[in-house]
py3Dmol code that shows the C-alpha trace and the ligand (Angstrom):
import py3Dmol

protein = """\
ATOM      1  CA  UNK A   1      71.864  91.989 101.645  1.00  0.00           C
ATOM      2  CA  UNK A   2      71.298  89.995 104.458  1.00  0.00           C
ATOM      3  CA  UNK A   3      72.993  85.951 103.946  1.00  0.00           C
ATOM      4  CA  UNK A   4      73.602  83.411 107.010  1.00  0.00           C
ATOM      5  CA  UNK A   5      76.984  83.061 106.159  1.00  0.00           C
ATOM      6  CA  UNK A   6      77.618  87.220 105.752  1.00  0.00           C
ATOM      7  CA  UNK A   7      75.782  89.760 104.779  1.00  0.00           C
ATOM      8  CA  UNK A   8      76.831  91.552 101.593  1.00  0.00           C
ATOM      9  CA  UNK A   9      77.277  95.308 101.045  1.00  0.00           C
ATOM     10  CA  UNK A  10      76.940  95.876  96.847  1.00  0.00           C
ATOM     11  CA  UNK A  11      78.618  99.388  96.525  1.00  0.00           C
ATOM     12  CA  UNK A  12      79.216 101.833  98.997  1.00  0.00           C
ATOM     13  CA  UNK A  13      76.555 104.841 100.016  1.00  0.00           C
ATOM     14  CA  UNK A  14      78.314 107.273 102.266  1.00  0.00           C
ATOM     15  CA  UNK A  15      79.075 106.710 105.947  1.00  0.00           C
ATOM     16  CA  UNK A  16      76.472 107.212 108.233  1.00  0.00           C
ATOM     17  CA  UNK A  17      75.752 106.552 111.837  1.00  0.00           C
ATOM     18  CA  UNK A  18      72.533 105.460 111.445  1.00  0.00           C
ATOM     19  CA  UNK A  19      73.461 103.083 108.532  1.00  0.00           C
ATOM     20  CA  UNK A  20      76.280 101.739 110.744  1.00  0.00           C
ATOM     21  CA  UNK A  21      73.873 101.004 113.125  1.00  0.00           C
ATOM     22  CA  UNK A  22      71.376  99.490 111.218  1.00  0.00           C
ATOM     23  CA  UNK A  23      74.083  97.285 109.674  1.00  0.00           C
ATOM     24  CA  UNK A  24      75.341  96.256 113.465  1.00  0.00           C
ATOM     25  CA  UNK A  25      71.790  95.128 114.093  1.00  0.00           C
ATOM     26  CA  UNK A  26      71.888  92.456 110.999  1.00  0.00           C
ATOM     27  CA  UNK A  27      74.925  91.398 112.051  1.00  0.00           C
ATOM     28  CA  UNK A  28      77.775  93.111 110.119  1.00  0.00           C
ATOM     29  CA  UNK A  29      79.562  93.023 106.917  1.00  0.00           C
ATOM     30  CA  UNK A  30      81.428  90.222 105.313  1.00  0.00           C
ATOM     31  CA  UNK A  31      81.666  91.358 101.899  1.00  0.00           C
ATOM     32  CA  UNK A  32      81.615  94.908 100.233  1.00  0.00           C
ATOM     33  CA  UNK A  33      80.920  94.122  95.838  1.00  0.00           C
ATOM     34  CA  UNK A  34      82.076  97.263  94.333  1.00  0.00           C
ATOM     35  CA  UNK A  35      80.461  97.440  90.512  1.00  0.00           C
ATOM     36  CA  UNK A  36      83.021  99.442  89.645  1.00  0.00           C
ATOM     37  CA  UNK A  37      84.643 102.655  90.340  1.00  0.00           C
ATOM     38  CA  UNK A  38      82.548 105.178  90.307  1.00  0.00           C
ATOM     39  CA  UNK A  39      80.187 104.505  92.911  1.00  0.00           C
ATOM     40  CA  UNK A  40      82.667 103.840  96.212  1.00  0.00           C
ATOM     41  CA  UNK A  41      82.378 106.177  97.997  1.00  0.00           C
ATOM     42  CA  UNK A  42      83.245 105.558 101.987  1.00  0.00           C
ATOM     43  CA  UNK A  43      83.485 101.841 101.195  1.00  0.00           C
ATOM     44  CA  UNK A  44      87.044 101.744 102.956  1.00  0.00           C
ATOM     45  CA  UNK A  45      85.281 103.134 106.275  1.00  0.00           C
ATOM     46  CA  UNK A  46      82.504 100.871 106.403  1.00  0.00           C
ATOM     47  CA  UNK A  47      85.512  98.045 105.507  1.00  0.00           C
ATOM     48  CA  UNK A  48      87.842  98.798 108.391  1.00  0.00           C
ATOM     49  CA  UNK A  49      84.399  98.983 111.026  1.00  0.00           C
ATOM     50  CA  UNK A  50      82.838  95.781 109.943  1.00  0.00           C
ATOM     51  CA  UNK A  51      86.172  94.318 109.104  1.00  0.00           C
ATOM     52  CA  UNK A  52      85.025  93.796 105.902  1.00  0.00           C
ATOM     53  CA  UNK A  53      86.563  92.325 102.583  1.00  0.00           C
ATOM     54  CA  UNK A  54      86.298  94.992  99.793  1.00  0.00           C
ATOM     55  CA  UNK A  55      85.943  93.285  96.171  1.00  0.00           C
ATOM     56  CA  UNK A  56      86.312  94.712  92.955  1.00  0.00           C
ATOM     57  CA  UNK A  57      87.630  94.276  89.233  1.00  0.00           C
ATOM     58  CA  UNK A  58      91.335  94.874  89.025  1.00  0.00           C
ATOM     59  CA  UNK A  59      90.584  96.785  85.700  1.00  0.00           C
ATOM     60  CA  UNK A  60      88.980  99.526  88.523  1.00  0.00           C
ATOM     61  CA  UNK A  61      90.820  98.653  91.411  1.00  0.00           C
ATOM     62  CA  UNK A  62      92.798 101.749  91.020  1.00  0.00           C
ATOM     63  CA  UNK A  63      89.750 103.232  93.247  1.00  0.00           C
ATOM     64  CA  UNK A  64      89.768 101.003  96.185  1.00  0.00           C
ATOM     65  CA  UNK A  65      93.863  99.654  95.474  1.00  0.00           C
ATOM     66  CA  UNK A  66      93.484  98.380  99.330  1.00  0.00           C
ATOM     67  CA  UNK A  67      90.649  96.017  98.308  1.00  0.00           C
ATOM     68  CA  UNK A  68      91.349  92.604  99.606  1.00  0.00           C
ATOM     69  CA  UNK A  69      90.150  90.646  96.797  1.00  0.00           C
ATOM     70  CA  UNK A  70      90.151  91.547  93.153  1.00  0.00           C
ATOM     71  CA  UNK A  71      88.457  90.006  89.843  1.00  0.00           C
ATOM     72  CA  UNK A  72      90.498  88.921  86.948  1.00  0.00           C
ATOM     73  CA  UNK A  73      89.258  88.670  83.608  1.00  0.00           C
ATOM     74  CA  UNK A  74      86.237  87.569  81.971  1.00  0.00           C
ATOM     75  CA  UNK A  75      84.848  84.078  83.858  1.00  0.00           C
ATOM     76  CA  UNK A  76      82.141  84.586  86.771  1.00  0.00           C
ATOM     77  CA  UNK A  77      83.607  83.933  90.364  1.00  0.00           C
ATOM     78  CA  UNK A  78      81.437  82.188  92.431  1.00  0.00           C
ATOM     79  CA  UNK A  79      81.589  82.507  96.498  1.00  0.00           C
ATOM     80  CA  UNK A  80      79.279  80.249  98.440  1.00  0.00           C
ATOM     81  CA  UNK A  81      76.408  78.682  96.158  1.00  0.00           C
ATOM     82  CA  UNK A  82      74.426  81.944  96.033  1.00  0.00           C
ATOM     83  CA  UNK A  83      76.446  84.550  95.135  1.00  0.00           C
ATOM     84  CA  UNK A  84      78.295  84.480  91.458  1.00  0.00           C
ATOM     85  CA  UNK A  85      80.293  87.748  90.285  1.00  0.00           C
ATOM     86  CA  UNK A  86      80.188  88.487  86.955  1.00  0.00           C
ATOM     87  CA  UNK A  87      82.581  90.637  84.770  1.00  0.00           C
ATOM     88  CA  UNK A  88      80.539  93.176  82.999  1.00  0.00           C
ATOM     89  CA  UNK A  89      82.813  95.537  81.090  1.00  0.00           C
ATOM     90  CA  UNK A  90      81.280  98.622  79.117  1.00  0.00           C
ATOM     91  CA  UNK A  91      80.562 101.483  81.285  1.00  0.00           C
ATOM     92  CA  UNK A  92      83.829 100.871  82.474  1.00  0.00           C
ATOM     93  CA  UNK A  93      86.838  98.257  82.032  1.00  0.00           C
ATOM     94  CA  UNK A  94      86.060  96.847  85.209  1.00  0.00           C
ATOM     95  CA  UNK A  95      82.448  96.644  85.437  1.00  0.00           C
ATOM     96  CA  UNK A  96      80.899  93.493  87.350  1.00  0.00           C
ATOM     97  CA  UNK A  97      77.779  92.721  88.052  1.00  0.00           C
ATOM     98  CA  UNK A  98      76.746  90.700  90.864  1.00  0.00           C
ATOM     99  CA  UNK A  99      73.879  87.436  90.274  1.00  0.00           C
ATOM    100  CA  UNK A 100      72.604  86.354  93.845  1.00  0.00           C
ATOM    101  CA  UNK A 101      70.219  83.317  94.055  1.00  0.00           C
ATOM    102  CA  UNK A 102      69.222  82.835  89.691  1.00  0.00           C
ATOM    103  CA  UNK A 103      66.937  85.965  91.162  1.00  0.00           C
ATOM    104  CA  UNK A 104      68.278  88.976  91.512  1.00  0.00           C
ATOM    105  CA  UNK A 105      70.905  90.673  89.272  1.00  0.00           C
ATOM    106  CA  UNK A 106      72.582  93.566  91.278  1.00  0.00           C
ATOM    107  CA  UNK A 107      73.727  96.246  87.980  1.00  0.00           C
ATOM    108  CA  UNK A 108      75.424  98.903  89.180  1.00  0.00           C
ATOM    109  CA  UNK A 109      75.930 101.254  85.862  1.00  0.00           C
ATOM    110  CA  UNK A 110      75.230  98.509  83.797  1.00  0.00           C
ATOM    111  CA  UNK A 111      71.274  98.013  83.054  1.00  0.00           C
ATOM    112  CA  UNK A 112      68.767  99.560  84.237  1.00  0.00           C
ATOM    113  CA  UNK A 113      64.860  99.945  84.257  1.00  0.00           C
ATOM    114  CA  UNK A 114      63.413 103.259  82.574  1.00  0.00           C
ATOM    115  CA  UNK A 115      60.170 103.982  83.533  1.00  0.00           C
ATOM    116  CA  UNK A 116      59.404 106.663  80.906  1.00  0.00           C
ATOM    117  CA  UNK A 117      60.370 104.360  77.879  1.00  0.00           C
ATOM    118  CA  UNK A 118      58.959 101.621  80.064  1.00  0.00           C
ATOM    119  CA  UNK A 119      61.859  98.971  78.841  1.00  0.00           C
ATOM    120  CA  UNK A 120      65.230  98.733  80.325  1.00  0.00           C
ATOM    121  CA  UNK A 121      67.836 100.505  79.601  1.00  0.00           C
ATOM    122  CA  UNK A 122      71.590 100.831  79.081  1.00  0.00           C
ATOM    123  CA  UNK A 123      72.929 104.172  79.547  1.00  0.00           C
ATOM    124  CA  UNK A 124      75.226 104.936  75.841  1.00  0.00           C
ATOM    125  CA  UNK A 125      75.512 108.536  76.715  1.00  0.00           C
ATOM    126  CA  UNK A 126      77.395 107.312  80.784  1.00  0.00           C
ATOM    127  CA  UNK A 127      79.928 104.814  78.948  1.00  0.00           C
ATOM    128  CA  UNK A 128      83.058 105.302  79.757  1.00  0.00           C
ATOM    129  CA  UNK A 129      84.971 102.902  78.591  1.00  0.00           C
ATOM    130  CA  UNK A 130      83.628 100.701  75.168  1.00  0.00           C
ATOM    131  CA  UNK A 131      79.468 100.604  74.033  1.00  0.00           C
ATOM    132  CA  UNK A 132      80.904  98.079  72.161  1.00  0.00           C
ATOM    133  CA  UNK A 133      82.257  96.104  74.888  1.00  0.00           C
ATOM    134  CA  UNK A 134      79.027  96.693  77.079  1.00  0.00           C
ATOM    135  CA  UNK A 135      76.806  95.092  74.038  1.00  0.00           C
ATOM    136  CA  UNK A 136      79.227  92.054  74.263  1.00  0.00           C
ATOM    137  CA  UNK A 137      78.393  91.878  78.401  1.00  0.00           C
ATOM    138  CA  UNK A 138      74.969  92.211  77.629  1.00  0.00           C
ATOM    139  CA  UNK A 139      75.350  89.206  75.328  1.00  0.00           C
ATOM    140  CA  UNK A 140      77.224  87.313  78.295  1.00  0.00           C
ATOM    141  CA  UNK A 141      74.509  88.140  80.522  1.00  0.00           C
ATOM    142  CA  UNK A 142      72.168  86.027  78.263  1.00  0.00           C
ATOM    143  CA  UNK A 143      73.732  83.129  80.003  1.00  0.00           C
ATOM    144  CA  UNK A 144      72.169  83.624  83.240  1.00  0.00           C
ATOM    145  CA  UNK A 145      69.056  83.497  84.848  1.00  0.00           C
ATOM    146  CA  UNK A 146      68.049  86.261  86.546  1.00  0.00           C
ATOM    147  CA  UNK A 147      64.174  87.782  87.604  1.00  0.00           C
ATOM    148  CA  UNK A 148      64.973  91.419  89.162  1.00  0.00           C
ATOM    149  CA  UNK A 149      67.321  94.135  87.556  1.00  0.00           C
ATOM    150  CA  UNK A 150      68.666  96.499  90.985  1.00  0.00           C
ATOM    151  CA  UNK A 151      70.193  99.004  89.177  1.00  0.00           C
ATOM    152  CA  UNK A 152      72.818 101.780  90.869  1.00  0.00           C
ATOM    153  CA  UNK A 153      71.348 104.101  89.229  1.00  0.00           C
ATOM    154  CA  UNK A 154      67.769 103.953  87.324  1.00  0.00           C
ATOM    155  CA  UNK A 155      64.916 102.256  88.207  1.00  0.00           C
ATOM    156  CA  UNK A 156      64.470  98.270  89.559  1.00  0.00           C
ATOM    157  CA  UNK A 157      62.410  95.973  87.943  1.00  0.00           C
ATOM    158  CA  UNK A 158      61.442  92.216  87.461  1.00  0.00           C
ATOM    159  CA  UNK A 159      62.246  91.155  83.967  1.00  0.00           C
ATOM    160  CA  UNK A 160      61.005  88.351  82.168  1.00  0.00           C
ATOM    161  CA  UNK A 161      63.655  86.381  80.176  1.00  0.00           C
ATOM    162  CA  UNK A 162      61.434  87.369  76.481  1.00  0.00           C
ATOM    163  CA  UNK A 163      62.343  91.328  77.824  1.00  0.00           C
ATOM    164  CA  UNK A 164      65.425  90.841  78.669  1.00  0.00           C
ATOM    165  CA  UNK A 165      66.094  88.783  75.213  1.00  0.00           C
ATOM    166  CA  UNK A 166      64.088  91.337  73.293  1.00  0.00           C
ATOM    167  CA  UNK A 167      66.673  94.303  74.877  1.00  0.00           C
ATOM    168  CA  UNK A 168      69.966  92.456  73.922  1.00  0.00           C
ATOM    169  CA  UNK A 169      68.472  91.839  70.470  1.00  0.00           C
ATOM    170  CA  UNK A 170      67.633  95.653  70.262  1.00  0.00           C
ATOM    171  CA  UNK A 171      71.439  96.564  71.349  1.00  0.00           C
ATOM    172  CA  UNK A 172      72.935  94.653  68.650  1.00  0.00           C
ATOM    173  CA  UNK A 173      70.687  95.468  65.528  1.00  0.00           C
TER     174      UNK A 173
END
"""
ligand_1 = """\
1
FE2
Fe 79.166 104.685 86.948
"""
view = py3Dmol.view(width=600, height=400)
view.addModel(protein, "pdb")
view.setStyle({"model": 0}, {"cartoon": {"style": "trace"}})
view.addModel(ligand_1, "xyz")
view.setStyle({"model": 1}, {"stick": {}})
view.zoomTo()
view.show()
């Protein structure tokens, strides 16, 4: 995501030279959001070319333990006015979700769009760590405005506020 003061990379995809490239011509990395631990793939690599700052929960940090800054507990962290991080536990202990702009709401394993049930989606069946948990981040998420789910996985959508209430209502009856 491009941002005058960085650009963000929200988790890693593998190393590639022509994603290097394309990533020199927008003018680097600042940050690197890692959802959680699952998806990091070469995120150290792409760290140490763009001198990057890798950032993820400490409850997954066992996966990138060189990343420079780490999220502690429950409470959002905001950097710059854009960009709030937001602990998501569920599919893992140290889900987070990232909320750029009251706009877009960067998932990872969290939520999701499902185009065959045409509704979004959290995936029961992938959750590794507490359904339980995940409901109760769901809930959190309430607190937020947001307009487009961009899942790691699944589908992205925009999402009116009534779905998105609607879903969260369906996870806890
Ligand atoms: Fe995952």
């Amino acid at each position: 995501m491009e941002h005058g003061e960085g650009n963000w990379l929200v988790d890693s995809p593998r190393f590639s030279g022509h994603l290097v490239q394309s990533i020199s011509r927008r003018g680097g990395l600042k940050y690197i959001f890692l959802t959680h631990e699952d998806d990091v793939a070469d995120c150290n690599r792409f760290a140490e070319k763009f001198s990057a700052k890798r950032i993820i929960h400490e409850a997954d940090s066992h996966a990138v333990p060189q990343a420079e800054i780490k999220l502690r507990g429950y409470e959002p962290v905001s950097f710059g006015k854009d960009f709030l991080l937001i602990p998501t536990p569920g599919h893992t202990k140290g889900h987070a979700v990232l909320l750029y702009g009251e706009k877009f709401l960067f998932t990872g394993d969290h939520l999701a769009w499902s185009r065959k049930r045409r509704s979004l989606v959290a995936f029961r069946e992938y959750c590794w760590y507490s359904w339980k948990e995940l409901v109760r981040s769901m809930e959190r998420l309430l607190e937020f405005k947001f307009e487009w789910v961009l899942p790691g996985h699944g589908y992205r959508a925009r999402v009116s506020r009534e779905e998105f209430e609607s879903f969260v209502k369906s996870l806890s009856s």
